[in-house]
C-alpha positions as CSV (number, residue, x, y, z in Angstrom):
1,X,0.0,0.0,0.0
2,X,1.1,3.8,-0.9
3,X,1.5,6.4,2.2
4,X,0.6,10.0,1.7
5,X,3.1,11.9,-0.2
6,X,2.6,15.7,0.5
7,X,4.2,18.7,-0.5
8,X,5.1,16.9,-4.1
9,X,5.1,19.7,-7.3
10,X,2.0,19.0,-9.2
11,X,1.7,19.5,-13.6
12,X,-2.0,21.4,-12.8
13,X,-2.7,23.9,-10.0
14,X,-4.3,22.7,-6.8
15,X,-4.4,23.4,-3.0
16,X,-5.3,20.2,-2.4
17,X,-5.2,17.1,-4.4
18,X,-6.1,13.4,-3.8
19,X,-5.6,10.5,-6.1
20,X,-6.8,7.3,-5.9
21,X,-7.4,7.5,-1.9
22,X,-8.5,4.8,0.4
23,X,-8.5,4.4,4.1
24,X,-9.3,1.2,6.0
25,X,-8.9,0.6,9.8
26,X,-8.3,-2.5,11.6
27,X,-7.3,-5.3,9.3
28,X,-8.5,-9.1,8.8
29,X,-12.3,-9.8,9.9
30,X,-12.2,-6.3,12.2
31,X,-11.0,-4.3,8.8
32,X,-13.2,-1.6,8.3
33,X,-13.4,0.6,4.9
34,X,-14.1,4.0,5.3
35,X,-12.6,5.8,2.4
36,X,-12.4,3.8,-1.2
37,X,-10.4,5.3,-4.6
38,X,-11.5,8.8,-3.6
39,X,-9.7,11.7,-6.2
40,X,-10.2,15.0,-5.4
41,X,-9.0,18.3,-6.7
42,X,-9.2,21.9,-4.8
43,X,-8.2,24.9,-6.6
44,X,-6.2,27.8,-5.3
45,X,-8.9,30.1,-3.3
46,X,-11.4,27.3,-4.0
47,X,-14.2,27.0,-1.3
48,X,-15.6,22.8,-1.8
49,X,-18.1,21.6,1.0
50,X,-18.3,17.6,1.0
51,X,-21.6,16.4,1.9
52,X,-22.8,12.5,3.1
53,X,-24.6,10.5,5.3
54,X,-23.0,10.1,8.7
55,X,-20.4,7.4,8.9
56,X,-19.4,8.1,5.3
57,X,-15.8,8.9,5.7
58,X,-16.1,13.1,5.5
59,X,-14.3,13.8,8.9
60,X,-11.8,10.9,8.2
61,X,-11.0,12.4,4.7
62,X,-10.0,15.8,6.4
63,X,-8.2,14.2,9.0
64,X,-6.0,12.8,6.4
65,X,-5.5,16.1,4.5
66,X,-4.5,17.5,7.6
67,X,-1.8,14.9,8.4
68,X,-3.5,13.9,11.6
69,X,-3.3,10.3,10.0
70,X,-2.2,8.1,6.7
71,X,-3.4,7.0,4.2
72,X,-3.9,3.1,3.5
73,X,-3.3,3.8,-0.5
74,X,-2.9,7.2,-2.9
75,X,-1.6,10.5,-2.9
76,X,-2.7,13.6,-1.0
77,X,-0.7,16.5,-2.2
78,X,-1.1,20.2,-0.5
79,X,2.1,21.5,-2.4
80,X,3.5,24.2,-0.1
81,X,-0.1,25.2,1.4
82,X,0.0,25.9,5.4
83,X,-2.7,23.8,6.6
84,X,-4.8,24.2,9.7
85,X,-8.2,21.6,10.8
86,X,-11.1,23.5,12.4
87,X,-13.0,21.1,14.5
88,X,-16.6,20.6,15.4
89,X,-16.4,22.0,18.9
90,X,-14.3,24.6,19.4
91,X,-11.6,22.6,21.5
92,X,-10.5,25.8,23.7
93,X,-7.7,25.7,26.7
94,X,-10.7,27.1,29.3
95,X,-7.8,28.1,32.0
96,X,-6.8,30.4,29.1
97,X,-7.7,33.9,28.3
98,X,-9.6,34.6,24.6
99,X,-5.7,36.1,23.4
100,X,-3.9,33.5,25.3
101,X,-5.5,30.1,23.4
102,X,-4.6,32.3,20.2
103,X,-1.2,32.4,21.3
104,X,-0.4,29.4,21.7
105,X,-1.4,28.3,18.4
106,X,1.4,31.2,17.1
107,X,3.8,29.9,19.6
108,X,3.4,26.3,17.9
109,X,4.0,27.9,14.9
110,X,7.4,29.6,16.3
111,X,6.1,33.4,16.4
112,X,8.6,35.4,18.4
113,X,7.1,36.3,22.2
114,X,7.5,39.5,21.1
115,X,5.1,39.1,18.1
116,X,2.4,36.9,19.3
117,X,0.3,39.4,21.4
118,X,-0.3,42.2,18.3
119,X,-0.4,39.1,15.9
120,X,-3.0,37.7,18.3
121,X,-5.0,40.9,18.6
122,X,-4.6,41.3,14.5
123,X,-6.8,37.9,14.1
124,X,-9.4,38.8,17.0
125,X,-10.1,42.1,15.2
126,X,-10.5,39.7,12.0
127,X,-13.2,38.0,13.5
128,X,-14.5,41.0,15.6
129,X,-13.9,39.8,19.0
130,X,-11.2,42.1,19.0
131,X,-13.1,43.4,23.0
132,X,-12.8,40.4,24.3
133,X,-8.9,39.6,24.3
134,X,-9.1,38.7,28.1
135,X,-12.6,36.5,28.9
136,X,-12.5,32.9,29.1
137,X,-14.3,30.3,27.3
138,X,-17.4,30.1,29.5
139,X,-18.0,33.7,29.0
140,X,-18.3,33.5,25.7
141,X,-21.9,32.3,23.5
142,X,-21.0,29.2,21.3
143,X,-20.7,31.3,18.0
144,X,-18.0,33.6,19.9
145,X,-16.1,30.9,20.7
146,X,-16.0,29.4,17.0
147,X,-15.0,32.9,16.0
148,X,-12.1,32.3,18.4
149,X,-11.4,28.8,17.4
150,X,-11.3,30.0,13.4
151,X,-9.0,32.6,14.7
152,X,-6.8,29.9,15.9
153,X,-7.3,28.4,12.9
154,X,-6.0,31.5,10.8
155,X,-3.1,31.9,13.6
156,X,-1.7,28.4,11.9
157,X,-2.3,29.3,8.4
158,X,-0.6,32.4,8.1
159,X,2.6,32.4,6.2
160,X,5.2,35.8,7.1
161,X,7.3,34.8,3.9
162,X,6.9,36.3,1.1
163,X,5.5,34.5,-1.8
164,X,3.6,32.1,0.2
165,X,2.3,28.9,-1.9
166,X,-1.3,29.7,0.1
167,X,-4.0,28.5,2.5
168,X,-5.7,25.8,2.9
169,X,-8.9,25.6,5.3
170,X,-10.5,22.6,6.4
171,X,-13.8,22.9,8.7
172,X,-15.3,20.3,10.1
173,X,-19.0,21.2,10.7
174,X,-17.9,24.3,12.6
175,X,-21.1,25.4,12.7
176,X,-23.5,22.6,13.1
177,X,-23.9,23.1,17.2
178,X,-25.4,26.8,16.9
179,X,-29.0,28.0,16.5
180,X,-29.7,29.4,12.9
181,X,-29.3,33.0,13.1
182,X,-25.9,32.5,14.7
183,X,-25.1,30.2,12.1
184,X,-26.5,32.1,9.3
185,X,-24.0,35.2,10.7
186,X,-20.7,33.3,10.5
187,X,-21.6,32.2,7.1
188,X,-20.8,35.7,6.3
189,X,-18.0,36.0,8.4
190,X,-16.3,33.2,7.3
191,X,-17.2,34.2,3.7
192,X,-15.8,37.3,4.2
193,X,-12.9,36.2,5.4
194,X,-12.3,33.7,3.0
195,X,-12.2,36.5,0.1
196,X,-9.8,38.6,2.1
197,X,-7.1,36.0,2.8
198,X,-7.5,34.2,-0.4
199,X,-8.4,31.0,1.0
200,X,-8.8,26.9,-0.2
201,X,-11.5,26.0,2.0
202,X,-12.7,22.0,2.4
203,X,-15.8,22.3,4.7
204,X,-17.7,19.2,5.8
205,X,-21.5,19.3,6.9
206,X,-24.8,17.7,6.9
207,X,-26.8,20.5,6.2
208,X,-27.2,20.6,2.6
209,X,-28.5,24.4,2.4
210,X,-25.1,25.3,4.2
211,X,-23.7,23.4,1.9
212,X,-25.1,25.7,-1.2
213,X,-25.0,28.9,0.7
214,X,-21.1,28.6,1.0
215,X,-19.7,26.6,-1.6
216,X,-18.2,27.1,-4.8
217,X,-18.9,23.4,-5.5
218,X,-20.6,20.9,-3.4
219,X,-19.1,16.8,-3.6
220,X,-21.3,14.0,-2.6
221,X,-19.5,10.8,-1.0
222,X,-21.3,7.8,-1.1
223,X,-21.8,5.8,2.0
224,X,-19.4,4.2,3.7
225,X,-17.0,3.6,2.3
226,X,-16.9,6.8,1.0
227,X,-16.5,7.2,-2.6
228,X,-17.5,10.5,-4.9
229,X,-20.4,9.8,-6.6
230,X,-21.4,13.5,-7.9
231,X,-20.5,16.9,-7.9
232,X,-22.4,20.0,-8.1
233,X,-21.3,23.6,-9.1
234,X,-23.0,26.4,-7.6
235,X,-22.9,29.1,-10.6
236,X,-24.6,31.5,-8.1
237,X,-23.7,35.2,-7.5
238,X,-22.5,36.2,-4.1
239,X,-23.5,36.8,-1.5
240,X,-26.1,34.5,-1.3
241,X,-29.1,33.9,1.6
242,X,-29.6,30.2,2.7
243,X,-33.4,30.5,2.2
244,X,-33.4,32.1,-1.3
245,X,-35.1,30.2,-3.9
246,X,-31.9,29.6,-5.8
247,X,-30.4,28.2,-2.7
248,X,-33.1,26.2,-1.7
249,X,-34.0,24.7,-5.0
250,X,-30.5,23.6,-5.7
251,X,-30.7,22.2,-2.2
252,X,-33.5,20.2,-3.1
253,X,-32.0,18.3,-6.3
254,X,-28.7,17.7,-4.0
255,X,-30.8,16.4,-1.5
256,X,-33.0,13.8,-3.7
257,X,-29.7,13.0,-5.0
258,X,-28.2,12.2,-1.0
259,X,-31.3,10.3,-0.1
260,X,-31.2,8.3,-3.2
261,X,-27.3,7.3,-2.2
262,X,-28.4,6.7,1.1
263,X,-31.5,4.5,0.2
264,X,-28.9,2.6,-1.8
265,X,-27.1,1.6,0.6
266,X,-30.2,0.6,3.0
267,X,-28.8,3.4,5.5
């Protein structure tokens, strides 16, 4: 079997590419396929969301772009890209200050002391939280304290160098703990702030509206194991409301398409 090869020059341009990858766990009777032959391209400032039914590999597929594990066969390839995983909860230190749990993500990243507390404050003000530098966690609603955690995120993407090879973005269903108005808001933060910085973004959710409202182009995996079975460009202008009629009837023909995958598979 092939382990990941990252960081490899490419002939095409792309933040991310998989060929050709699989990911089992266990082995003998206990193996278990979660990820079969999937290939995979994201362009430079690309935003892709990846929808499927639960269990069909989505999380493990970001996982393995990230680096958090390998491969059991193909390539994943992020040529030079910083890459930084935002996770469902927002996983924050809560014995650390708002500026501190921002800081240690720069420190990982080998910031100067000196530079990590403007740095810091830079990225709150991104995600305009930039008055609450010293609270905790627990005084914070759930949608400030993704803000923070996709602060964090950005704190391990940026590159100081010039001629940076870019950013790459993955969010696993950041968003899918908040109540709908709090959700439908940091869909247009993080839109924003995907234009600003330029961006690859590979978000995973359930929610198929989401999925329209944000992406540039939404891929359906099959159920486990995971495979890409169809994907869907959204030719729509920007910015874009979850419950237009665009949206939603896009949403529709994805979502006959999911439960027909699903119903497939007897899930």
């Amino acid at each position: 079997m092939t382990e990941a090869v990252t960081a490899a020059p490419s002939r095409t341009a792309a933040a991310v590419r998989l060929r050709g990858v699989s990911k089992a766990f266990g082995s003998g009777k206990t193996r278990l396929l979660a990820l079969d032959q999937v290939s995979l391209d994201v362009a430079p400032g690309e935003f892709v969301c990846l929808l499927g039914a639960s269990g069909c590999g989505k999380s493990t597929l970001l996982n393995l772009v990230a680096g958090l594990d390998k491969v059991s066969a193909g390539t994943i390839d992020t040529e030079d890209a910083r890459v930084a995983l935002m996770f469902q909860e927002p996983a924050l230190f809560p014995w650390l200050t708002v500026t501190a749990n921002i800081e240690l993500a720069l420190k990982m990243r080998g910031v100067p002391r000196a530079g990590r507390r403007p740095r810091a404050a830079e990225l709150l003000d991104s995600v305009h939280l930039g008055g609450f530098a010293r609270k905790r966690p627990h005084q914070l609603s759930g949608g400030m304290r993704q803000r923070v955690a996709l602060a964090r995120a950005l704190a391990l993407t940026e590159d100081d160098t010039d001629g940076g090879q870019g950013t790459v973005l993955l969010m696993d269903e950041p968003f899918g703990a908040l109540d709908a108005m709090t959700r439908d808001l940091l869909h247009d933060e993080i839109e924003r702030i995907w234009r600003q910085r330029a961006l690859s973004v590979l978000f995973v959710t359930h929610n198929v509206r989401e999925a329209v409202r944000l992406g540039d182009r939404v891929v359906l995996l099959s159920s486990r194991p995971g495979r890409v079975v169809e994907e869907f460009p959204v030719p729509m202008d920007r910015p874009r409301r979850i419950d237009s009629t665009e949206v939603a009837s896009l949403a529709a023909a994805i979502t006959d398409r999911l439960r027909e995958e699903v119903g497939r598979h007897g899930a």
